[in-house]
C-alpha positions in Angstrom: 0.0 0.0 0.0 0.9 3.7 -0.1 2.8 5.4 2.1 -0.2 7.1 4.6 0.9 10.9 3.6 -0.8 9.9 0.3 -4.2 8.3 1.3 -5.7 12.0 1.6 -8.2 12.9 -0.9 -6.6 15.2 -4.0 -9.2 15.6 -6.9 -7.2 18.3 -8.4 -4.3 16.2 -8.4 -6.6 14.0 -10.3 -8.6 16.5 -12.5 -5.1 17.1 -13.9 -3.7 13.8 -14.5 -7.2 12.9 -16.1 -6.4 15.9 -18.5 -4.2 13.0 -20.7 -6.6 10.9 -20.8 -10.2 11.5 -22.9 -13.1 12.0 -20.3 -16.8 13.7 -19.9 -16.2 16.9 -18.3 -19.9 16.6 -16.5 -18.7 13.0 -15.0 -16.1 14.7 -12.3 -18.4 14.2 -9.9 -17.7 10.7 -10.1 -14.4 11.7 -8.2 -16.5 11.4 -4.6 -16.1 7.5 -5.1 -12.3 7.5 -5.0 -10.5 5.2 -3.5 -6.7 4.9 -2.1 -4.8 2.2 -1.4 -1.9 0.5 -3.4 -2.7 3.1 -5.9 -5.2 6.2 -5.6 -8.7 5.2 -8.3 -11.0 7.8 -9.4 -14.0 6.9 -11.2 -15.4 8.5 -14.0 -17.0 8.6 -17.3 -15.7 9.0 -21.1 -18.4 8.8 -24.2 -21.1 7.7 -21.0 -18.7 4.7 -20.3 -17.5 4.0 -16.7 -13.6 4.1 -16.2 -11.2 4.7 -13.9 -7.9 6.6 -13.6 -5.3 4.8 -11.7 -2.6 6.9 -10.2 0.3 6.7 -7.5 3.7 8.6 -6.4 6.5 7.8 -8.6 9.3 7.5 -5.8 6.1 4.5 -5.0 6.3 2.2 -8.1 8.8 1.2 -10.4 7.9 1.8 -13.8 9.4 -1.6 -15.3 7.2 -3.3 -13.4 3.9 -0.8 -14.4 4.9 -1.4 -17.7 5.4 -5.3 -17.7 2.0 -5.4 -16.3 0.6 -3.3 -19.1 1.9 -5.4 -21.4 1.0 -8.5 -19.7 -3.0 -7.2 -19.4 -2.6 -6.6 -23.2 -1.8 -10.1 -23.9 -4.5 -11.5 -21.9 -6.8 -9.9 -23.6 -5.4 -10.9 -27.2 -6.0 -14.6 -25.6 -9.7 -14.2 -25.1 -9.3 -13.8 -21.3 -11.6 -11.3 -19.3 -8.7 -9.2 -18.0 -9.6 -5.2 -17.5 -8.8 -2.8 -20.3 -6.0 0.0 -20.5 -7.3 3.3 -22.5 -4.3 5.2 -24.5 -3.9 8.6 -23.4 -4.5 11.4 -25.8 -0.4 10.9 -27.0 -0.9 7.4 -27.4 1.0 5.8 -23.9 -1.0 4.3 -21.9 1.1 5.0 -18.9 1.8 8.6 -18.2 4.6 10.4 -16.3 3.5 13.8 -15.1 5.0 16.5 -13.1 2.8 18.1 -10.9 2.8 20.8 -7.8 2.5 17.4 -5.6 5.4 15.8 -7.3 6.1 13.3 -10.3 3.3 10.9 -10.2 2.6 7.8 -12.9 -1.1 7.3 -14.0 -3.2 5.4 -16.4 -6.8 4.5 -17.2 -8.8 1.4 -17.1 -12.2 0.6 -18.7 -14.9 -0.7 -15.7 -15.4 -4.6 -16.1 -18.7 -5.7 -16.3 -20.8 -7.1 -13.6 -20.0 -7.7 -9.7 -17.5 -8.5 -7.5 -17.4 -12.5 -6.1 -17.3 -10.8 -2.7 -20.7 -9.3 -3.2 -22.4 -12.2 -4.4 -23.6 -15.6 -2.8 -20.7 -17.3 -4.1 -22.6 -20.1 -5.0 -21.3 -23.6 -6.1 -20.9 -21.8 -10.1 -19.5 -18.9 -9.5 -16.8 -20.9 -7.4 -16.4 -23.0 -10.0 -16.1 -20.4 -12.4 -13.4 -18.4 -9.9 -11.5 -21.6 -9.9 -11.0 -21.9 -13.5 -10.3 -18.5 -14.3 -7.4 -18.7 -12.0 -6.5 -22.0 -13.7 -6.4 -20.5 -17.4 -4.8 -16.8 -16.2 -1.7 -19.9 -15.0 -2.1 -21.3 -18.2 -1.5 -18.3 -20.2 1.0 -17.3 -18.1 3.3 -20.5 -18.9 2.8 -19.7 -22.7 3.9 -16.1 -22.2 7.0 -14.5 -23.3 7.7 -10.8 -22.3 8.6 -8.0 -24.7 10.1 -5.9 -22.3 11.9 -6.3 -19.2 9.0 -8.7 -16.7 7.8 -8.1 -13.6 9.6 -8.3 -10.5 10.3 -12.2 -9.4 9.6 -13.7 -5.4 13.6 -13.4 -4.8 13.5 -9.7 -5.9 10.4 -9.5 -3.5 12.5 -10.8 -0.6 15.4 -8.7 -1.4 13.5 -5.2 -1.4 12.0 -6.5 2.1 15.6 -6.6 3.6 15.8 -3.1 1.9 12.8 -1.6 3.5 14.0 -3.3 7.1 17.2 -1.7 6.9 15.7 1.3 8.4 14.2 -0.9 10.7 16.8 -2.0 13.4 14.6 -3.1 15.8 12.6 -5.8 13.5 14.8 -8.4 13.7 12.1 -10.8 13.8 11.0 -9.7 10.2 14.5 -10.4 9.2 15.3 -13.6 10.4 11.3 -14.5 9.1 13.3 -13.4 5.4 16.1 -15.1 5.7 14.0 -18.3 6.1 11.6 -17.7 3.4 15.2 -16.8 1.2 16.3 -19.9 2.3 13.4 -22.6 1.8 12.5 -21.0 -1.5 16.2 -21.4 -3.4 15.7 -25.2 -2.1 11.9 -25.1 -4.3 12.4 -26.9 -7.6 11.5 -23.9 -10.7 10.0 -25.6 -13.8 8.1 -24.0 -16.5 4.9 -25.7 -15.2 5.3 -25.0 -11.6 6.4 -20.8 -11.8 5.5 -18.3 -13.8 4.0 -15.0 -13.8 1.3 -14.7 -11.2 -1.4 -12.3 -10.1 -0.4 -12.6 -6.6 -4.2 -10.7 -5.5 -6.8 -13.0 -7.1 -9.1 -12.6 -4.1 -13.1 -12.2 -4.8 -12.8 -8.6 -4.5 -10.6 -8.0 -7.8 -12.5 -10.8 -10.0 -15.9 -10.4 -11.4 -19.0 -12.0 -12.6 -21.1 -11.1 -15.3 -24.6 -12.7 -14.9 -25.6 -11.7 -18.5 -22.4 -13.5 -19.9 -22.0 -15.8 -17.5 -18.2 -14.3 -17.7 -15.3 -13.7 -15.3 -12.9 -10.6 -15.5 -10.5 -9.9 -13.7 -8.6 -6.9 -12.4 -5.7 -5.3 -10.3 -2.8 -6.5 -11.6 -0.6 -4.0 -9.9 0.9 -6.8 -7.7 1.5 -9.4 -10.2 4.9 -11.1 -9.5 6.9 -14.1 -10.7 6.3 -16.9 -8.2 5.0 -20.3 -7.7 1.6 -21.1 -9.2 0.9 -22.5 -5.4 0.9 -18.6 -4.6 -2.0 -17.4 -6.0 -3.6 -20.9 -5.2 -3.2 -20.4 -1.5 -4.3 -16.9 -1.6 -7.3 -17.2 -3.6 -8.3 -20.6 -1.1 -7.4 -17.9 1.8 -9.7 -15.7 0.4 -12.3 -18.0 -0.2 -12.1 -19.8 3.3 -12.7 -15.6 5.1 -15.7 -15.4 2.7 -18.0 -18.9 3.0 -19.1 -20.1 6.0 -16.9 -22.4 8.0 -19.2 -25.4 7.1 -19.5 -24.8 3.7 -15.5 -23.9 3.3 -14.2 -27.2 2.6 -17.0 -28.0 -0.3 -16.4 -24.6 -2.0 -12.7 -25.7 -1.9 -13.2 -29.0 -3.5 -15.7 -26.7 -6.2 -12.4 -24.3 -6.9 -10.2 -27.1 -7.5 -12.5 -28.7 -9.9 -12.3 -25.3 -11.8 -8.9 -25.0 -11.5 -7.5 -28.5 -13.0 -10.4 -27.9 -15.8 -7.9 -25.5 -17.4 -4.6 -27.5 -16.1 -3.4 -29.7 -13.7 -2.6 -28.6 -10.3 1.2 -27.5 -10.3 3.3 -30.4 -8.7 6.4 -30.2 -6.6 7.4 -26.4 -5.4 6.6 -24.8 -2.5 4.1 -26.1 0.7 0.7 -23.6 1.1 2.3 -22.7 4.5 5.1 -21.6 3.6 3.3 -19.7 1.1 0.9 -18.0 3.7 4.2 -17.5 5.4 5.3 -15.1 2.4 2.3 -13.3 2.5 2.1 -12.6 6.0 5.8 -11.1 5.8 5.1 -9.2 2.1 2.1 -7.4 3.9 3.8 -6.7 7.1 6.5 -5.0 5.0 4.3 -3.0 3.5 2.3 -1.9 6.1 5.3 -0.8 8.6 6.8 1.0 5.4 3.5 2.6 4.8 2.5 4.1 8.4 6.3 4.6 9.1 5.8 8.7 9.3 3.3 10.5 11.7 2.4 13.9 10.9 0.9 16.3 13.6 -3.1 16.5 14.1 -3.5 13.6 12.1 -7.6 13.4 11.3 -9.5 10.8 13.3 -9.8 8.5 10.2 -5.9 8.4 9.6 -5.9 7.5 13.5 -8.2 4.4 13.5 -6.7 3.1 9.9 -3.5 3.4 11.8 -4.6 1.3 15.3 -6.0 -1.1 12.4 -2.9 -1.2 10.6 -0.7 -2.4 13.8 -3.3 -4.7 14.9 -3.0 -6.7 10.9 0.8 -6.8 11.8 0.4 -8.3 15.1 -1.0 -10.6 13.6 0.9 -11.4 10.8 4.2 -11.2 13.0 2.8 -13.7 15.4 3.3 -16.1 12.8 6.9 -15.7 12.1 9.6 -17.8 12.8 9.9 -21.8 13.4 10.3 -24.3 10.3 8.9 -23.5 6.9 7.6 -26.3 5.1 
């Protein structure tokens, strides 16, 4: 996520990055819906169409990696797969690097999917199935893929910016000897073409969709998309899954997943255990959470305030976990 000094609301920040971009002038009002997290999202409308302008701090991203998953969404798409849209800009990029009084700042625009998110629907036995095997073909495209341009960051690059980012942290030497581990029991992991590849790394029910009318899935946020194990996004989306059905249901709508899943290819064999993937996640979003509430400012507003007791609380938990055998 971003750093908290950027979570505050800025629709002329956005008003003026938007100037790239094509856009309804009477559709600003759309800007009230923002949202801020990884990335700041305003919504609004172009022609009477719904999209949204994605935009973040450059000292926040790296642009290889912005631009690897560009290109990545763009192949997708060329395969038939329901992966969101990017819009060119009025100059024809469809990432854009603007100064602005607030500082450099990257942005693009996305057209809206169609229909809901899995987390606001019933997720009845099809749509699970359906989840299931749309994660299944995205790791099936993903083996066939070849990148243009330099690719999106890989698991050991991951590990290596958290020892980075705990540098300033003396006192978290928990979190470091949690990354030496994970360095550790992930070079012993066999890598085969069947087994790693690109991932989404975030294919939980919020960021995947179902159409009713299509009977379709899209699918969107790629902005964490990562090389890893295929096991990754497995674990995460059953991690999702298992915080969204009831307890009793949890191990039926897992079997349901599954089935989806190894309709589009078998599951991935050998590589790493689903603990020691959870392990990974729980240290990846600790990282990014004590690098993002690192700096207080004075008379913080009562929102920033409870996000913050919120924020330590999802880090206690996540380092309660650390340490012990991985596998």
């Amino acid at each position: 996520m971003l750093k908290l000094q950027y979570l505050y609301n800025n629709e002329e920040l956005a008003a003026m990055l938007l100037g790239n971009w094509e856009y309804d002038q009477e559709s600003l009002h759309l800007f009230q819906y923002y949202r801020i997290s990884s990335n700041a999202v305003y919504p609004f409308e172009n022609t009477g169409h719904s999209q949204l302008l994605r935009f973040a701090p450059v000292a926040e991203k790296q642009k290889n990696n912005i631009l690897a998953e560009l290109e990545f969404i763009t192949y997708l798409r060329e395969q038939g797969y329901g992966a969101l849209e990017a819009v060119a800009s009025r100059t024809g990029p469809e990432l854009i690097e603007a100064e602005t009084p607030w500082g450099p700042y990257y942005a693009s625009v996305f057209k809206r999917v169609a229909g809901v998110q899995l987390g606001s629907t019933e997720l009845g036995d099809h749509i699970v199935y359906k989840y299931g095997e749309a994660l299944g073909r995205l790791h099936q495209l993903s083996n066939e893929y070849t990148p243009v341009q330099p690719g999106r960051w890989t698991h050991k690059a991951v590990l290596e910016w958290i020892l980075s980012v705990l540098a300033d942290f003396p006192g978290e030497e928990a979190a470091v000897s949690e990354t030496r581990l994970l360095e550790e029991y992930f070079a012993g992991q066999p890598v085969t073409p069947e087994n790693y590849g690109l991932i989404h790394y975030d294919f939980e029910p919020d960021n995947v969709f179902y159409d009713e009318a299509t009977d379709a899935i899209s699918v969107i946020d790629f902005d964490d998309a990562m090389y890893h194990w295929y096991a990754m996004d497995i674990e995460q989306a059953l991690d999702s899954l298992e915080g969204e059905a009831a307890p009793e249901e949890y191990e039926h709508k897992k079997q349901i997943f599954m089935s989806g899943y190894v309709s589009r290819r078998p599951l991935p064999q050998d590589g790493p255990s689903m603990a020691a993937c959870r392990r990974f996640a729980d240290l990846y979003g600790y990282i990014r959470i004590l690098r993002s509430a690192a700096e207080q400012g004075e008379n913080e507003p009562e929102w920033l305030t409870s996000l913050r007791s919120r924020l330590a609380n999802a880090c206690a938990t996540r380092a309660s976990r650390f340490g012990g055998l991985v596998g």
